[in-house]
GUSE-539063 format. One record per residue: x, z, y negated of N, C-alpha, C in turn. Coordinates in steps of 0.05 Angstrom, whole numbers, plus 5000, padded with zeros to 4 digits. Atoms other than C-alpha are relative to their C-alpha. Example, Ala and Ser with C-alpha at 12.3 -4.5 7.8 and 13.67 -1.06 7.14 Angstrom:
n_u, n_w, n_v, ca_u, ca_w, ca_v, c_u, c_w, c_v
5018, 5000, 5024, 5246, 5156, 5090, 5018, 5000, 4976
4984, 4999, 5024, 5273, 5143, 5021, 4985, 5014, 4978
***
This chain:
n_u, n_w, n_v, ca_u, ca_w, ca_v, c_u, c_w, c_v
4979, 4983, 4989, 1184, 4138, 1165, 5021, 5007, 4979
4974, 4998, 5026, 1232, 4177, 1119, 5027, 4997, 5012
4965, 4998, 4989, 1311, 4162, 1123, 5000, 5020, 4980
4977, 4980, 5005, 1352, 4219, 1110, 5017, 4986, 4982
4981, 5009, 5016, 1397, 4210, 1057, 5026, 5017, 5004
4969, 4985, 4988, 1474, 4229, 1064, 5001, 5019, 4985
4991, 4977, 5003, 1501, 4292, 1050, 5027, 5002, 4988
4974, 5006, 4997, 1565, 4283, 1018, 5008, 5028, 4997
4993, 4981, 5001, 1568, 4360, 1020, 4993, 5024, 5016
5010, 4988, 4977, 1555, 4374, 1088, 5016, 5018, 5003
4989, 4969, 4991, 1603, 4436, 1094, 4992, 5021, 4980
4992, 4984, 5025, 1576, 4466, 1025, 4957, 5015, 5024
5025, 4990, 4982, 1512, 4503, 1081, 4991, 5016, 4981
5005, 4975, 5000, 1513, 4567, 1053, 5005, 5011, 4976
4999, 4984, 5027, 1502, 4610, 0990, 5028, 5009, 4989
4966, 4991, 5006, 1563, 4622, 0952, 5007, 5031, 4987
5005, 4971, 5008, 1541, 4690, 0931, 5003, 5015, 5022
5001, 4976, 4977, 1519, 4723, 0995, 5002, 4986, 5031
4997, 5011, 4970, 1532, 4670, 1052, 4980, 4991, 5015
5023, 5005, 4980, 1469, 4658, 1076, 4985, 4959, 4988
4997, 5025, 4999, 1449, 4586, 1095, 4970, 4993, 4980
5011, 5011, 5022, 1414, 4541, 1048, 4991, 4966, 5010
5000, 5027, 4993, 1384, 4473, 1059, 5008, 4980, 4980
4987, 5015, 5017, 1412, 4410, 1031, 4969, 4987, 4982
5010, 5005, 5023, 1346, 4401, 0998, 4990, 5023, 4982
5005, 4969, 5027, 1338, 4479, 0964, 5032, 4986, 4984
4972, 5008, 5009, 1424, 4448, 0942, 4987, 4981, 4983
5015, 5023, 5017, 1385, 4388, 0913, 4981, 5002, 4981
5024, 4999, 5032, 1332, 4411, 0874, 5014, 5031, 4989
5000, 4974, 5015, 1359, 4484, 0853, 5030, 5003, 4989
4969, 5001, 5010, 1439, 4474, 0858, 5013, 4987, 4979
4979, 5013, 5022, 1503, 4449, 0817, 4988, 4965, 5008
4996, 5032, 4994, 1508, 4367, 0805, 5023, 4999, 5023
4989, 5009, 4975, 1551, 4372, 0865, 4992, 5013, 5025
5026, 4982, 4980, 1491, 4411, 0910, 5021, 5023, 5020
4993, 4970, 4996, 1524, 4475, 0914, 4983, 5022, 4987
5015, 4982, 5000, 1478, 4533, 0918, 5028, 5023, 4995
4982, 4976, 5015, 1510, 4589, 0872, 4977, 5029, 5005
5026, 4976, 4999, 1444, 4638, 0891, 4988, 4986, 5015
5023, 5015, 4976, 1390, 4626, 0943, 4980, 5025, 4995
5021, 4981, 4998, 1324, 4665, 0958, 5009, 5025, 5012
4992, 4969, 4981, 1361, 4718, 0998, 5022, 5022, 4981
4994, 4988, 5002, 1397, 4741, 0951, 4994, 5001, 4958
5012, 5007, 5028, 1359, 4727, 0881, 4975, 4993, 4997
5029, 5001, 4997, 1293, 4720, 0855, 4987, 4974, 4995
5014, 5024, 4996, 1248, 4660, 0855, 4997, 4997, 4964
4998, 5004, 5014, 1241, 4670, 0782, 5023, 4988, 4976
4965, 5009, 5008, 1315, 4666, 0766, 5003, 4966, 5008
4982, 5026, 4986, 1330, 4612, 0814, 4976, 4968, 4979
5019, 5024, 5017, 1268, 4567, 0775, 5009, 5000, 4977
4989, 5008, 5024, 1303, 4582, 0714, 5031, 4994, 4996
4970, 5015, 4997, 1373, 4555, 0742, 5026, 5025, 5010
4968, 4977, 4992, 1422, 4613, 0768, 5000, 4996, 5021
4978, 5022, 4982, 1433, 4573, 0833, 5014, 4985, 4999
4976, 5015, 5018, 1456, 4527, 0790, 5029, 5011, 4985
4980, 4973, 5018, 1501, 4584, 0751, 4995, 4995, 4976
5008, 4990, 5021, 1463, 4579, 0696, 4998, 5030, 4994
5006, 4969, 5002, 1460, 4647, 0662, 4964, 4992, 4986
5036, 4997, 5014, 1376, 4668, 0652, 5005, 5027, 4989
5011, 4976, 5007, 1353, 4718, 0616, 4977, 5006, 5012
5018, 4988, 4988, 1316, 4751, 0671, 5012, 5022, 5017
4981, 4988, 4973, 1342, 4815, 0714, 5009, 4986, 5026
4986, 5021, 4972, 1389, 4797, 0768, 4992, 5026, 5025
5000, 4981, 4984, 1365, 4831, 0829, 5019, 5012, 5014
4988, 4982, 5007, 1425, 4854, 0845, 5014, 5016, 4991
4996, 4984, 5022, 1439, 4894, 0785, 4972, 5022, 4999
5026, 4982, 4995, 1362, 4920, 0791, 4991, 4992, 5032
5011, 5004, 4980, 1343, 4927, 0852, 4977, 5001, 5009
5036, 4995, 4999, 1275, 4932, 0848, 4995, 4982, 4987
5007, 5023, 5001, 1269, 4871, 0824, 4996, 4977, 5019
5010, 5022, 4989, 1235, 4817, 0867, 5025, 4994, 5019
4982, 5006, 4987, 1295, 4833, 0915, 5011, 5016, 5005
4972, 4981, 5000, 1359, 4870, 0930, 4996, 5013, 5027
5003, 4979, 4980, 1372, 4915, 0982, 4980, 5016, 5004
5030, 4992, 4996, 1321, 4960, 0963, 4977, 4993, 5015
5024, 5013, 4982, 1261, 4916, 0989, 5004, 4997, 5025
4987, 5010, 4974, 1307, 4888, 1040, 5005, 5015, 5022
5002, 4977, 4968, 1315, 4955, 1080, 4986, 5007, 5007
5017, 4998, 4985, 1282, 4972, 1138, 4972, 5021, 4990
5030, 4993, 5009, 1205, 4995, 1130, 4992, 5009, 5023
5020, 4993, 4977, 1155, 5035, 1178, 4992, 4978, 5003
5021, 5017, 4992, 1112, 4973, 1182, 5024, 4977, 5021
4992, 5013, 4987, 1168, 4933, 1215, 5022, 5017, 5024
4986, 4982, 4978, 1197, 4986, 1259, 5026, 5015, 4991
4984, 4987, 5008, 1246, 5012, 1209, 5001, 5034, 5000
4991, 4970, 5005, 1273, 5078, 1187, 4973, 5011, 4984
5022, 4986, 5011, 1217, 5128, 1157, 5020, 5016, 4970
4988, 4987, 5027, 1240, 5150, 1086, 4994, 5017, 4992
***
């Protein structure tokens, strides 16, 4: 049976970029040494965030959003025919 380990930064939920919630183990493996998520999947790319810019490392890789057509951004993120969105 696993124990849960404490949280000593149970109010730090949510992305500090774009607000959106984060779990305290994406804070643990991807965040600061004090598991603060500086970027998350919602608003950055999986490439970045493996090379540390949840952490606030700077990568040399586009930031999605600066390109948005990168592996993210608004772009992708707005509505689509296939999910009942707007028709472009």
């Amino acid at each position: 049976m696993a124990v849960p380990l404490p949280d000593a930064n149970g109010d730090c939920r949510t992305c500090e970029f774009c607000d959106a919630h984060v779990t305290p183990e994406f804070r643990r493996s991807y965040g600061t040494a004090d598991r603060r998520a500086l970027r998350c999947p919602e608003c950055d790319s999986w490439a970045r965030i493996m090379r540390g810019s949840a952490a606030g490392k700077d990568v040399d890789h586009p930031d999605p959003q600066e390109h948005s057509g990168r592996n993210g951004g608004v772009e992708l993120r707005g509505p689509k025919v296939t999910d009942g969105g707007l028709n472009r």
